[in-house]
C-alpha positions as CSV (number, residue, x, y, z in Angstrom):
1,X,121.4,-108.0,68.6
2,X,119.6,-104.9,67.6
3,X,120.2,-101.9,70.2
4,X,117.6,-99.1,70.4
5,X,117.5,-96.0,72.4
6,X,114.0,-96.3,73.8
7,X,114.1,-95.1,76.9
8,X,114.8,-91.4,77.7
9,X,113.3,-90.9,81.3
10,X,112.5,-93.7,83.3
11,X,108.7,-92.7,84.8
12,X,107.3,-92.3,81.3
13,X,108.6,-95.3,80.0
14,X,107.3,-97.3,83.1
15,X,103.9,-96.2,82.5
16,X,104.4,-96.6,78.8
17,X,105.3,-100.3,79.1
18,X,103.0,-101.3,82.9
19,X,99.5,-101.7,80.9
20,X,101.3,-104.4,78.6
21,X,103.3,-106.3,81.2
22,X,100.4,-106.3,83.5
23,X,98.5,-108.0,80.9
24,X,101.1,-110.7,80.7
25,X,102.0,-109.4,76.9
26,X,105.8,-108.5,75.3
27,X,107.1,-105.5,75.6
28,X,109.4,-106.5,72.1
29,X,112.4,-105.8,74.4
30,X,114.7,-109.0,76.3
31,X,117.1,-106.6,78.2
32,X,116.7,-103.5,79.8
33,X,119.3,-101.2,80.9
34,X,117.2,-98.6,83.6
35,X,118.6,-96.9,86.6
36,X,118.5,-98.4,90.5
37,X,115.6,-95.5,91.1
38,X,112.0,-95.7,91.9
39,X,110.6,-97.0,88.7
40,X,113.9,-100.1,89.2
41,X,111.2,-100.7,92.5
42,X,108.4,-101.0,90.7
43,X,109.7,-103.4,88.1
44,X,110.8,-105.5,90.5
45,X,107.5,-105.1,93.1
46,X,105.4,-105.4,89.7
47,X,107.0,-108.9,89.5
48,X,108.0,-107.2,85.8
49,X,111.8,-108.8,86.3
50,X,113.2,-112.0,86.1
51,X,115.6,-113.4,88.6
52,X,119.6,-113.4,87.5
53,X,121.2,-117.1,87.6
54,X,124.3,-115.8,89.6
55,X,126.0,-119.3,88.2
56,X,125.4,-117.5,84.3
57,X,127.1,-114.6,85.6
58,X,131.0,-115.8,86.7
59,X,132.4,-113.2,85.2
60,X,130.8,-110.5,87.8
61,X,130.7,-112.9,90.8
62,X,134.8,-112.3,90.4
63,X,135.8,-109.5,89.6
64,X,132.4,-107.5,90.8
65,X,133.9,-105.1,94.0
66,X,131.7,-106.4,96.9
67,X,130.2,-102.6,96.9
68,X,128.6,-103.4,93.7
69,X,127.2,-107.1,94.5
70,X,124.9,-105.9,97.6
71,X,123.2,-102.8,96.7
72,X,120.3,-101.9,98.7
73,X,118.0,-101.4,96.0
74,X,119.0,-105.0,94.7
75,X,120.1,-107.0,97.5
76,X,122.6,-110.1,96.2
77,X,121.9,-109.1,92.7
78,X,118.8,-110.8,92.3
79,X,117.6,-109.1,89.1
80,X,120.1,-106.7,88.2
81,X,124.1,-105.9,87.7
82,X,125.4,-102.2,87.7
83,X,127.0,-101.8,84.2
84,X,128.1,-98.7,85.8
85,X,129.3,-96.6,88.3
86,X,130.2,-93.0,89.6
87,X,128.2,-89.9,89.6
88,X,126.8,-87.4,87.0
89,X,129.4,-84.5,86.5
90,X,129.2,-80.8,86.9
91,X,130.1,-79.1,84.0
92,X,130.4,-75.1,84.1
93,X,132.0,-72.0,81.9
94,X,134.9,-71.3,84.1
95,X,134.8,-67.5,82.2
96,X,131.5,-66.9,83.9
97,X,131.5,-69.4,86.8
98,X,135.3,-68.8,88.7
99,X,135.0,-71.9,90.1
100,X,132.9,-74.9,91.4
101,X,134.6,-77.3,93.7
102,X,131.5,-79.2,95.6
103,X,128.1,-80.0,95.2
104,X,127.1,-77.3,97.6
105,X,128.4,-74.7,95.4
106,X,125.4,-75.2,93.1
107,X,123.4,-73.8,96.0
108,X,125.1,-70.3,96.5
109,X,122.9,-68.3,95.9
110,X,125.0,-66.0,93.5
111,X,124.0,-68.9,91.1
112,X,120.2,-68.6,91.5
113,X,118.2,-69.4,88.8
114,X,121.4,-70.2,86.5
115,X,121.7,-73.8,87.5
116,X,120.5,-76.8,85.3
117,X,120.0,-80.4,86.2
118,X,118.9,-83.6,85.1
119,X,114.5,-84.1,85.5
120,X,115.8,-87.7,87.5
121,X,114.1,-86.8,90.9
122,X,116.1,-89.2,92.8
123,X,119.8,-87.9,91.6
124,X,118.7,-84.4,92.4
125,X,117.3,-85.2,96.0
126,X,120.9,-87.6,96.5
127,X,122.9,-84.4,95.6
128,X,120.9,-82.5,98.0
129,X,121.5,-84.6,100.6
130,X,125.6,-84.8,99.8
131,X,125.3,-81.0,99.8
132,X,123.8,-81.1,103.4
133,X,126.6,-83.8,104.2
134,X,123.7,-86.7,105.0
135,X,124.4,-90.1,103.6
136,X,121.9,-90.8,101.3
137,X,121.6,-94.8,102.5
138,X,121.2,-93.9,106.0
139,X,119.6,-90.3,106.1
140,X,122.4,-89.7,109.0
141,X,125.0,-86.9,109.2
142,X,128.4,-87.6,107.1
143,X,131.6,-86.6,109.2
144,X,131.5,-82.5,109.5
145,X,129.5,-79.7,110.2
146,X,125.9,-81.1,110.9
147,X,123.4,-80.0,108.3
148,X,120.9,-77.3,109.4
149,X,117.6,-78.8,110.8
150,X,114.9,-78.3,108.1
């Protein structure tokens, strides 16, 4: 097995590799590890995956918490297993920054213009939504203060 670092950012490589699998050709790739974002969607709606034999996969099927075997942009697992989980960290200087403690905290606006994230439009709009205390499955207020009408 030969691993290669191909993809950096998942809407360029979509549009890299669409023409090819539209045209029914090979990509030169049997396993792809992408996020569970909007190009995951497209693979899938393109008809670009292939199903998972849930008997090939025991191992997951047991020991798989039952979070991870019924995500919404996978229901059942039908072309895809998380090979992780959690969230990206927040990483800061604590001699410049004196503290960070939530999400929100990238929003003060002390921190204007100083704060750097990822380009992955669907992390940044999720921690947005934790900031304003939505659920980002539902769209509905978390327990606390309800988020300002925008």
């Amino acid at each position: 097995m030969t691993y290669k670092e191909v993809i950096q950012e998942m809407a360029p490589w979509f549009a890299k590799v669409q023409p090819q699998l539209s045209a029914g050709q090979t990509i030169g790739y049997d396993l792809m590890v992408i996020t569970n974002g909007i190009q995951f969607a497209q693979f899938r709606d393109s008809g670009f995956l292939a199903p998972l034999d849930p008997a090939k996969l025991p191992n997951y099927t047991k020991n798989a918490a039952p979070k991870y075997q019924n995500e919404a942009y996978d229901p059942h697992n039908a072309y895809s297993v998380p090979w992780t989980s959690g969230i990206t960290g927040i990483a800061y200087d604590p001699a410049k920054v004196p503290q960070i403690s939530k999400l929100a905290d990238l929003w003060d606006t002390k921190y204007k213009g100083k704060v750097g994230m990822m380009s992955d439009t669907q992390e940044l709009a999720n921690f947005g939504l934790i900031a304003l205390g939505i659920d980002r499955r539902s769209r509905r207020p978390t327990t606390g203060p309800r988020p300002p009408t925008i």
